[in-house]
N, C-alpha and C positions, 0 to 999 in steps of 0.2 A: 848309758846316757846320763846317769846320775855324776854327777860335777862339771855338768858340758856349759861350757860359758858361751854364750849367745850376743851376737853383736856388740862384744867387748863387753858387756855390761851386766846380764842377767844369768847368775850360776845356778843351775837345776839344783835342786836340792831332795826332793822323793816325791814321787807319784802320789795323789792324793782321791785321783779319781779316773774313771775311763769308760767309754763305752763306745758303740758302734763305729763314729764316727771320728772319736779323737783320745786323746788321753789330755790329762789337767796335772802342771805339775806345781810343788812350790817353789818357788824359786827367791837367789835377794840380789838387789838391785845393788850393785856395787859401787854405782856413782851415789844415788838419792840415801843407800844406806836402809833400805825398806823391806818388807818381804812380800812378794808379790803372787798371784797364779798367772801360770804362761798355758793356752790351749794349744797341745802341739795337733796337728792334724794324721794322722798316724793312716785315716783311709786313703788316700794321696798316694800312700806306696803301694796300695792293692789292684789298682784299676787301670783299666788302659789311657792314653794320652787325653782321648775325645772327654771319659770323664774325670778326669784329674784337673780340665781345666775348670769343668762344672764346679768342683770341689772349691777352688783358687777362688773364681769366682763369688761362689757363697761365701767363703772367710775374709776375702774383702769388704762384702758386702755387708758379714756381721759389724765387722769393725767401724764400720760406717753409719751404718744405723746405728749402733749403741752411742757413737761420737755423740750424732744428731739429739740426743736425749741426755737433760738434765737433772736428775729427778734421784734423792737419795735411796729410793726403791729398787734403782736399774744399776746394776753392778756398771763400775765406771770403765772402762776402757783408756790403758794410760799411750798403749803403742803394736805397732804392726810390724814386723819382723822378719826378713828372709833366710832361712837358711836350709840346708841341703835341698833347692830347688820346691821349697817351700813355705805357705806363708807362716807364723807362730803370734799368737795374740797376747799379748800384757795387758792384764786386766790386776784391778782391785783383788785382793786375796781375802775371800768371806771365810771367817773360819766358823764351820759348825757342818750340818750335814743338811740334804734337802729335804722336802718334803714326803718323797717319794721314800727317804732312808727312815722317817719317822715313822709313816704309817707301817711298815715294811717290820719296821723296829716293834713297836706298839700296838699295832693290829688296824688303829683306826685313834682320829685325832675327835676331843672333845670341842663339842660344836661349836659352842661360844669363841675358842680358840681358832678351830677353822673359820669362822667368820671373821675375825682378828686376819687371819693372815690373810681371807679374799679380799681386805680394804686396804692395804698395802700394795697388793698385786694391782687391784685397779686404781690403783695412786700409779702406779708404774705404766699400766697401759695407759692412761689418759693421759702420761707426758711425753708418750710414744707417738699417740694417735695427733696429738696436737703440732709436737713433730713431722710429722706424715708416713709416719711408719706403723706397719702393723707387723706383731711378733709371729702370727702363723703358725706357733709350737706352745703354746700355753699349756702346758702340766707336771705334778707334781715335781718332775725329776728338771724340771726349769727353776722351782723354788724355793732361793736358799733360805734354811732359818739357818740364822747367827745365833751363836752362842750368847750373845748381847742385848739379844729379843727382837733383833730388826729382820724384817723379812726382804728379799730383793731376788728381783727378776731377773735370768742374765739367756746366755745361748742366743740372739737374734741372729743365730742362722741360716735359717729360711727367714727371714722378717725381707718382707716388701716394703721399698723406699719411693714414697711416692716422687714421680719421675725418672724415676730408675726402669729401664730396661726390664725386661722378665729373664729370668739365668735358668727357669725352669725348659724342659721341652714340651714339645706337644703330647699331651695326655696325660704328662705327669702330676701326680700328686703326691707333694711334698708336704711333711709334718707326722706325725704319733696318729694310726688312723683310729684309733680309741678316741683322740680329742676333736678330729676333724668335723668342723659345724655342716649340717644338712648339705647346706647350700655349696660348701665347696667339694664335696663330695658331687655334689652331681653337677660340677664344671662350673659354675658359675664363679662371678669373679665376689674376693671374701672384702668384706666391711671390718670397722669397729666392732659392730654386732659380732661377726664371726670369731675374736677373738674373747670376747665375751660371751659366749657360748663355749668355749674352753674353759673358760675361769668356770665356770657351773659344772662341766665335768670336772673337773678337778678336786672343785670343792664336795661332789659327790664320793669323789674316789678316798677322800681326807676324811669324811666320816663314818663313810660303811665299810672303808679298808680294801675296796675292788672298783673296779673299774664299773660306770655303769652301764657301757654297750660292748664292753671285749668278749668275744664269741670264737670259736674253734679256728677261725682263716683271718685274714685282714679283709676277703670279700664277704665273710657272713658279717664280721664287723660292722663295715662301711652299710652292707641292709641294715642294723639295726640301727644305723645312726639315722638314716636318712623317714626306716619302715615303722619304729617301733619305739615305746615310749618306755624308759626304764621300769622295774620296782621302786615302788615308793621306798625311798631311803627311811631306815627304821630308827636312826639314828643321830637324823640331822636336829631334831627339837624346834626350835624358832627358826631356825633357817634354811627349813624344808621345804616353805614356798620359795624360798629365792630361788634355790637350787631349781623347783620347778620355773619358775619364770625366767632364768636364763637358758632353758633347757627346751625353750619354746623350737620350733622346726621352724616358724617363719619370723627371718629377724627383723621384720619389725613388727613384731609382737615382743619383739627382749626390752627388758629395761634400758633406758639411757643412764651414763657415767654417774649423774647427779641423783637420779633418786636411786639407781642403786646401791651408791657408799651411802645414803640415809639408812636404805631399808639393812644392810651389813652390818652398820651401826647398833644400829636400834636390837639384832640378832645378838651381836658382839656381847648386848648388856641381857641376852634373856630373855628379849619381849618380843615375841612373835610381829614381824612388818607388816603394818595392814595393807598397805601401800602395795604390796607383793600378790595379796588376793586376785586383786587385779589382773592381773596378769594370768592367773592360774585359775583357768574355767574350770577342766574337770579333767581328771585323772583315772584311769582305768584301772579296776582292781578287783580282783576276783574274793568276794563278801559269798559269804553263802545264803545262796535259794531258800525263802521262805517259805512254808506250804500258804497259800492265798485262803486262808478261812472263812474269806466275805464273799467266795465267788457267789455264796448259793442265799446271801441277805436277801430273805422277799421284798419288794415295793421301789423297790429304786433302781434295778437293772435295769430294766424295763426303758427308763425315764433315760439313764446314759446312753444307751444303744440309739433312741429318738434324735434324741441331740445330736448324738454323732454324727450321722449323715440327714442331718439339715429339716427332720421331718416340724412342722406347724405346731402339733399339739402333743402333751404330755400326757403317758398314760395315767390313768387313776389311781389313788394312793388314799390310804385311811386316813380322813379329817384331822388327825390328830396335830396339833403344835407342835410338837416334835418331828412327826415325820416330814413335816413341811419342813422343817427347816433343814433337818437334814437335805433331803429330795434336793432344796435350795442349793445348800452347796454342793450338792453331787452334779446337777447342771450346772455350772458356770464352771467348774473344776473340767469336767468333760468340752466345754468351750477351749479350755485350754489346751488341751493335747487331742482332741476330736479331728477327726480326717476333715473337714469342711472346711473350706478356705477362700481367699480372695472376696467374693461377692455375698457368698453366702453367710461368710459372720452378719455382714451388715444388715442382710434380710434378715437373718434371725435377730439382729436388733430392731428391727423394724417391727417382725411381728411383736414382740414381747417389750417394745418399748412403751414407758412410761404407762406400762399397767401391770396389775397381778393379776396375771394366768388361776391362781393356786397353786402354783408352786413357791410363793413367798419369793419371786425375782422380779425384781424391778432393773432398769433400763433407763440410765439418762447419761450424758455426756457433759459434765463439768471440766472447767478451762485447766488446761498444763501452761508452765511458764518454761517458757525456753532457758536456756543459758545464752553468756555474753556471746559474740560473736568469734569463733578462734579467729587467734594470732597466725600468721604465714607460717607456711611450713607444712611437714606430713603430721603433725601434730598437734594440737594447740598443747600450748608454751604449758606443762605441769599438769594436763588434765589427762593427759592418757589417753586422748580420743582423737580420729582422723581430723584432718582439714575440713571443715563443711558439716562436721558434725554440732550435731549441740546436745547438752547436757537436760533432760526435762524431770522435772521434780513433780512427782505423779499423786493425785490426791490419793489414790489407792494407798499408798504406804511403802515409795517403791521409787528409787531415781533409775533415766535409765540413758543413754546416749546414742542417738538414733542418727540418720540423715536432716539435715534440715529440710524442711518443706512434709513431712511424713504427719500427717492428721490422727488424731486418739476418734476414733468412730465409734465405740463401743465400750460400755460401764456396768458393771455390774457388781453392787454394796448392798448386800444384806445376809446380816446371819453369822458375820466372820468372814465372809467369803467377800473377796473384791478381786475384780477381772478388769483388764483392760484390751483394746483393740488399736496397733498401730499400722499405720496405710500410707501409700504415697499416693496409690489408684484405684479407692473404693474398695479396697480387698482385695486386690491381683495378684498382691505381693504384701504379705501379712505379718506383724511381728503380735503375738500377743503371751500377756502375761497374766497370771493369778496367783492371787494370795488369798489360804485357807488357813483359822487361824484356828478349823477345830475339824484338820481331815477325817473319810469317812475309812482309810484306809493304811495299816500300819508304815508302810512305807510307801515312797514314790513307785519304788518297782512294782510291787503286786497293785498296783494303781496301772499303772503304764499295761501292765501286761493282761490286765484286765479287759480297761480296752483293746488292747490286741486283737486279743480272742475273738472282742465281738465284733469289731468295726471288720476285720479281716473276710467275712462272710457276705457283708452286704456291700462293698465295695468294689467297683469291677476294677478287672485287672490288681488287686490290690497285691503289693509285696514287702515282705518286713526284708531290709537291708540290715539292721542290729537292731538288738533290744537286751540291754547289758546293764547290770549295776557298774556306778563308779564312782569316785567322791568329787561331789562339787565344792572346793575349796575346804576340805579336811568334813565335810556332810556325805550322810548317807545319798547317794540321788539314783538317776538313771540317766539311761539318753538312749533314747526311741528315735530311728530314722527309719520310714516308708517312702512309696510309690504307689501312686493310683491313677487310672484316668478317669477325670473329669467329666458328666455327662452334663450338657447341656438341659436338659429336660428334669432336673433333680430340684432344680428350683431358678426361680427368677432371676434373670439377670447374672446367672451363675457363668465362668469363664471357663469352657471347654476345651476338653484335653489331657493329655500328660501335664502331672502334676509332682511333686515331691515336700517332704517336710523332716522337720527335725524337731524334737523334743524334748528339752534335758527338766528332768523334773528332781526335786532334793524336798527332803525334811531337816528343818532348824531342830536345834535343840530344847527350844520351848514348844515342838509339836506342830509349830508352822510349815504349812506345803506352801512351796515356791511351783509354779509353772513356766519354763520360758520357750517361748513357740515361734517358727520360724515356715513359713512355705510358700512355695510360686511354682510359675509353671516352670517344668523340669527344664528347660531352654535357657533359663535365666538361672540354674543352678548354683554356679559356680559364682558369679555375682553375692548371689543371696547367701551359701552358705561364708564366704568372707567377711560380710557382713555379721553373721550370726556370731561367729568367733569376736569381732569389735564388741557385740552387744553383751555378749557374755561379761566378758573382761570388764566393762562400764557397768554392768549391773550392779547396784547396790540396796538392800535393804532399809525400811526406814525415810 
């Protein structure tokens, strides 16, 4: 093949690269005088008629998309070619090697630099997407680096042209199933999101040097794309949340085009993207088990296990100033991740409001201010939160982005300790949070699993569904989810029945325990916990 001249004009000159699908050669353009790459399609000769037209097909279709896109990122396509009963593509000649040849080379790419090459590549999808096309093959082995330092995207493929016919079959899935996002894994038709969620594995693969879901088959693969949430990359530095936050399973929880070339940016130079927190609740990681030291603390068990399930009075405890105040934050902390829920925070603000029991807790409800009203759309315009949400800046010490219409019913400030209670319906459906700014326990987890133990006993029906450390946003935390049913007769006004909750709890590094609390009746499940993931994400300290 080598000196084959191609529609009078383009003479092969040596083979540069190859794989499954085609081989890439160099060739020079004997009218313009240039030196170009031509993709000859080489699988075309292996397959029967029915797929060879599939084949025809997609290399039409690459050359077409890539036309449609203007953008010095997207390797340029100059021409379309026939010959032996086949198409042959003329493109831009990138000299240097891809992505996939560096880490391969190198072991794994330094992060500041992977994040350098993800804001080129999404310079390139965004002039793709704006085009109406999506690349569908986003990784490594798609992204050339030039010897020149420019980075640029090529291969569309499989790229889907918006209005373009489907050239796939029925139940095919096309693309690198290592890159393939959730969502098209399990049929569904892919977004913008979905090829941005490539770019995040990718940029995984560029700094730990492997892929982060490739497994023994393409079918364990595709489970752990859709089942399982990577190892925290050990190697990303600053741009270990992005990685996480495009690596979210539901895409619209991924970053948009704009703030992520920010937060890429901002990585590019070193600086960890706050912006990206956001986005990244909490991550699963196996910390090891503390022995719990404080199971056996006399005078304040006692007091948690009360609160838990909703009881009136607090047992006795020595007079002391200190252990009041401890006791103090041991109850409103136990409000926070305590089985009791909907009706019954509010009773228990009821009883305990606007007096001291002796346990140094007091009970009142001071005003939250909303945020501006969001902008159209599934988003307000730069704020990261749903349509219909608002943003409220909480006197406790705590913004947080709820439903509008949702009431703060319940306060508790004193001692370090400040709790809040959020409602649409008196308690039905509960978001509540607390801030200890002097816990009585070394970490969240031996906290969580504390109450466990107890509430687990006096609870009917009660069952743990998980109780696991994980980090919430690069913090030590947990995340506690139960089931219990609901007994009318436990206290006034209480909503009976099956019930369910969730509680992700973390310590800051100045010692502060965070609690974020979420529960309803198990029938509105699925509602509440999507919600829960919004609240996470909006939650901010301060």
């Amino acid at each position: 093949m080598q000196g084959l001249l191609l529609a009078g004009r383009y003479r092969l000159v040596d083979s540069i690269g190859s794989g499954g699908m085609g081989r890439v050669w160099r060739a020079h353009d004997e009218v313009l005088h240039r030196v170009v790459a031509i993709k000859e399609l080489t699988a075309a000769l292996y397959v029967t008629e029915s797929d060879r037209a599939v084949l025809l097909a997609r290399t039409h279709a690459e050359a077409r998309a890539a036309a449609r896109i203007n953008h010095s990122a997207v390797v340029t396509i100059h021409d379309v070619l026939e010959h032996d009963n086949r198409p042959w593509i003329v493109m831009e000649l990138v000299e240097g090697g891809s992505l996939a040849d560096a880490v391969k080379e190198h072991g794994r790419i330094e992060a500041a630099e992977a994040a350098r090459i993800g804001m080129w590549v999404l310079r390139a999808l965004g002039a793709a997407h704006a085009a109406g096309v999506l690349h569908r093959d986003v990784k490594p082995g798609n992204v050339l680096l030039a010897t020149d330092g420019r980075v640029l995207l090529t291969d569309f493929g499989i790229a889907q042209v918006e209005g373009d016919s489907t050239i796939t079959r029925t139940g095919e899935i096309v693309g690198s199933v290592d890159y393939l996002a959730p969502e098209r894994v399990r049929g569904h038709d892919p977004g913008p999101a979905s090829d941005l969620w490539a770019l995040g594995a990718t940029l995984y693969t560029a700094v730990e040097g492997r892929s982060p879901f490739r497994r023994t088959s393409p079918l364990t693969t595709m489970q752990a794309v859709v089942d399982e949430n990577p190892e925290p990359p050990q190697f990303a530095g600053a741009l270990g949340p992005v990685i996480a936050a495009l690596l979210s399973k539901d895409p619209a929880h991924r970053p948009g085009a704009a703030q992520l070339e920010q937060m890429l940016a901002e990585a590019a130079e070193g600086r960890r993207p706050k912006s990206a927190q956001e986005y990244v609740a909490t991550q699963h990681v196996d910390l090891p088990h503390r022995e719990d030291t404080t199971a056996n603390a006399p005078g304040r068990r006692e007091a948690r296990e009360a609160q838990a399930i909703g009881r009136t009075r607090l047992q006795s405890a020595p007079p002391t100033a200190s252990r009041r105040r401890r006791r103090g934050r041991t109850v409103a902390v136990v409000l926070a991740v305590a089985a009791i829920v909907g009706a019954a925070g509010a009773v228990a603000a009821n009883r305990f409001a606007n007096r001291d029991d002796g346990t140094g807790v007091s009970v009142g409800t001071p005003p939250t201010s909303d945020s501006a009203t969001p902008a159209p759309g599934s988003q307000q315009a730069g704020s990261g939160i749903p349509e219909g949400w608002v943003r409220k800046k909480d006197p406790a010490g705590f913004s947080i982005s709820l439903p509008k219409g949702w009431k703060r019913s319940v306060s508790i400030d004193q001692d370090g300790l400040r709790q809040v209670d959020y409602s649409p319906d008196k308690g039905k459906h509960l978001v509540r949070v607390a801030v200890d700014t002097a816990p009585d326990f070394r970490t969240s987890y031996e906290h969580m699993s504390y109450l466990n133990q107890r509430i687990s006993r006096r609870l009917r029906d009660y069952k743990q569904l998980s109780l696991k450390e994980e980090l919430f946003r690069d913090l030590p935390g947990v995340r506690w989810e139960y089931t219990w049913n609901a007994l009318a007769k436990d206290a006034p006004h209480y909503f009976p029945g099956p019930y369910r909750a969730i509680d992700v709890g973390y310590m800051e590094s100045d010692g502060t325990e965070y609690a974020i609390y979420a529960a309803s009746p198990a029938d509105d499940w699925a509602t509440t916990r999507k919600q829960f993931d919004w609240i996470l994400r909006g939650f901010r300290e301060g």
